[in-house]
C-alpha positions as CSV (number, residue, x, y, z in Angstrom):
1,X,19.6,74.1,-108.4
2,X,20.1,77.6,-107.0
3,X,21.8,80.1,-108.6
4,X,24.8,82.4,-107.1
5,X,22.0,85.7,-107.7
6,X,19.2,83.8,-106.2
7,X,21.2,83.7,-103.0
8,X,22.3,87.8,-103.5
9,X,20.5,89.6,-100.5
10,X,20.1,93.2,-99.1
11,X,19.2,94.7,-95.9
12,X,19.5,98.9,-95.0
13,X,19.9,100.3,-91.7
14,X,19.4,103.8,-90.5
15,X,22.5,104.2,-88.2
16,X,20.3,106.3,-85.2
17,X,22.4,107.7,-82.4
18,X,22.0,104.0,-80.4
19,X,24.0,102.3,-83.0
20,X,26.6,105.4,-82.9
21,X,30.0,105.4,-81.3
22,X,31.2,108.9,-79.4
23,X,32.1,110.0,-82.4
24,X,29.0,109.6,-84.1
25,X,29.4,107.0,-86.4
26,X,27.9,103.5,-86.6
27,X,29.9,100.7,-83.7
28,X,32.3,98.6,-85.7
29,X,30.1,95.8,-83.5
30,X,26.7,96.9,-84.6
31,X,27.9,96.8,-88.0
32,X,28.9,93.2,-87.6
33,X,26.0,91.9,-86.3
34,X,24.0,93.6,-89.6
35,X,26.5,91.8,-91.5
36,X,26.0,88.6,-90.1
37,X,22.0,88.5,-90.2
38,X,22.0,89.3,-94.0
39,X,24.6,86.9,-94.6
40,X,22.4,84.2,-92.7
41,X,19.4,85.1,-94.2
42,X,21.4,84.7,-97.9
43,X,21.9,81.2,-96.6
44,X,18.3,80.6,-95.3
45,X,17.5,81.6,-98.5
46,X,19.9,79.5,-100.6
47,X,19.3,76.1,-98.5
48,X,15.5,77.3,-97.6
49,X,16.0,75.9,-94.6
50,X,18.0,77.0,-90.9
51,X,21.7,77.7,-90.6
52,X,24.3,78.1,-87.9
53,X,27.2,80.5,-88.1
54,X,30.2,78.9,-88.6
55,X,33.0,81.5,-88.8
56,X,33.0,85.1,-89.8
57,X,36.7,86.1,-91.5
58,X,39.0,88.7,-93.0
59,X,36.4,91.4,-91.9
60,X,37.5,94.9,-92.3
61,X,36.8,98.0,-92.2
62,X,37.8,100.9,-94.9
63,X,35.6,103.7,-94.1
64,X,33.0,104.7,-91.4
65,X,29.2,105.4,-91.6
66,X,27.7,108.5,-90.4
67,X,24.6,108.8,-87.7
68,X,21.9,109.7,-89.6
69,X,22.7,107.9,-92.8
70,X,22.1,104.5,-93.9
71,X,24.2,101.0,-93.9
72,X,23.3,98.9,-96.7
73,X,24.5,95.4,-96.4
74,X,24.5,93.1,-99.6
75,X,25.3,89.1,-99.4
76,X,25.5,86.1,-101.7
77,X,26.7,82.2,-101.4
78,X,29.6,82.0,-103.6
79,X,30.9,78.4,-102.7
80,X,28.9,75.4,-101.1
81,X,30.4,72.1,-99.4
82,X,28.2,69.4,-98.6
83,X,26.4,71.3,-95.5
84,X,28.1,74.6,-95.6
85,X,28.1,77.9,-97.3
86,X,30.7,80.7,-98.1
87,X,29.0,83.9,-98.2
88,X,30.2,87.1,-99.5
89,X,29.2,90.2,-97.3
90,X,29.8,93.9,-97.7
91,X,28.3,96.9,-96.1
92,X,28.2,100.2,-97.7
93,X,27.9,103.9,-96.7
94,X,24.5,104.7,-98.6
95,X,24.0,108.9,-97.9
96,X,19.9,108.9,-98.1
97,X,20.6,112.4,-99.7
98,X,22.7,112.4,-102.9
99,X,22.8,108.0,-103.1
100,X,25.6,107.4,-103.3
101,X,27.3,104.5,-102.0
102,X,31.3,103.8,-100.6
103,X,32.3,100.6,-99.7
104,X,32.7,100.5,-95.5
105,X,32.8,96.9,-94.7
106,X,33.5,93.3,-96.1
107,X,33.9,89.7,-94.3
108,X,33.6,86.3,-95.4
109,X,31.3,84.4,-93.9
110,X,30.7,80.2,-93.5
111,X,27.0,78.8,-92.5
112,X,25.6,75.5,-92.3
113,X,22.6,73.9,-92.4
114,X,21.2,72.8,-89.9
115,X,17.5,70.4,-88.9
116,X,15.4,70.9,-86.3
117,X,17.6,69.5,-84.1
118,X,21.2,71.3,-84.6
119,X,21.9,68.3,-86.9
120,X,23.7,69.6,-90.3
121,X,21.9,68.7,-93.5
122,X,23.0,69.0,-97.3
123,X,22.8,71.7,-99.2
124,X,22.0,71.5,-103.1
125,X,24.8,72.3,-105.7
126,X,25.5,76.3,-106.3
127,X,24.8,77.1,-110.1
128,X,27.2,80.3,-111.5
129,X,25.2,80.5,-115.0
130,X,25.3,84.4,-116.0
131,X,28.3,86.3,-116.6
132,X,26.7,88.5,-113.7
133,X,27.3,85.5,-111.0
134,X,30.1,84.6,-112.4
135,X,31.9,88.6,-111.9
136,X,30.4,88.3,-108.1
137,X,31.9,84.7,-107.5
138,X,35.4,86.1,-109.0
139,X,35.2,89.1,-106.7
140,X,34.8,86.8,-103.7
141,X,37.3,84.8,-104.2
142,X,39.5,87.4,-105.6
143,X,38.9,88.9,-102.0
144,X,40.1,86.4,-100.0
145,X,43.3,86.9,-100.9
């Protein structure tokens, strides 16, 4: 059975002038879609197998992210159903100079899993065993309220 922490997943991005609004920090829409493909791939990795988005809700956004510096995204499943997932997902400011990190993002995020052919499939049980998982699951839920 997989754990909360074998689910926990993180991607950086180097926000390059591209991914940069006029005023030179990373679109609230590229940040969205970094967001979503870490918290998919904490799902593939969860189910080891495909997922579909299902909804992406209560994102916000508390502070912005430089050009030139880097997003890093983190995600975990924190609650299962029989084919779905909640995932937790949070982007921070990381400045590539000093390290330091700020929270800039967070959403809540629901996948299932899919087959071959678009068809949802089961997903096994989520285990919260360490003290760890169980401070991450807390803070998720904590958040959706």
């Amino acid at each position: 059975m997989p754990t909360l922490l074998d689910s926990k997943v993180e991607s950086r991005r180097l926000v390059l002038p591209a991914q940069a609004n006029a005023i030179r920090t990373a679109h609230g829409g590229n940040v969205l879609k970094w967001m979503e493909q870490t918290g998919s791939m904490s799902a593939m990795h969860f189910c080891s197998g495909e997922v579909i988005t299902a909804g992406f809700d209560r994102s916000r956004f508390h502070n912005p992210i430089p050009e030139g510096d880097i997003a890093l995204i983190d995600a975990y499943v924190y609650e299962v159903g029989t084919s779905s997932m909640t995932i937790r997902v949070r982007c921070f400011h990381e400045n590539h100079k000093t390290g330091e990190r700020s929270l800039t993002s967070d959403a809540k995020m629901v996948s299932v899993a899919v087959d071959e052919d678009g068809q949802s499939v089961d997903v096994p049980d989520l285990s919260v065993e360490t003290e760890a998982g169980k401070r991450l699951q807390d803070e998720a839920l904590n958040a959706e309220n």
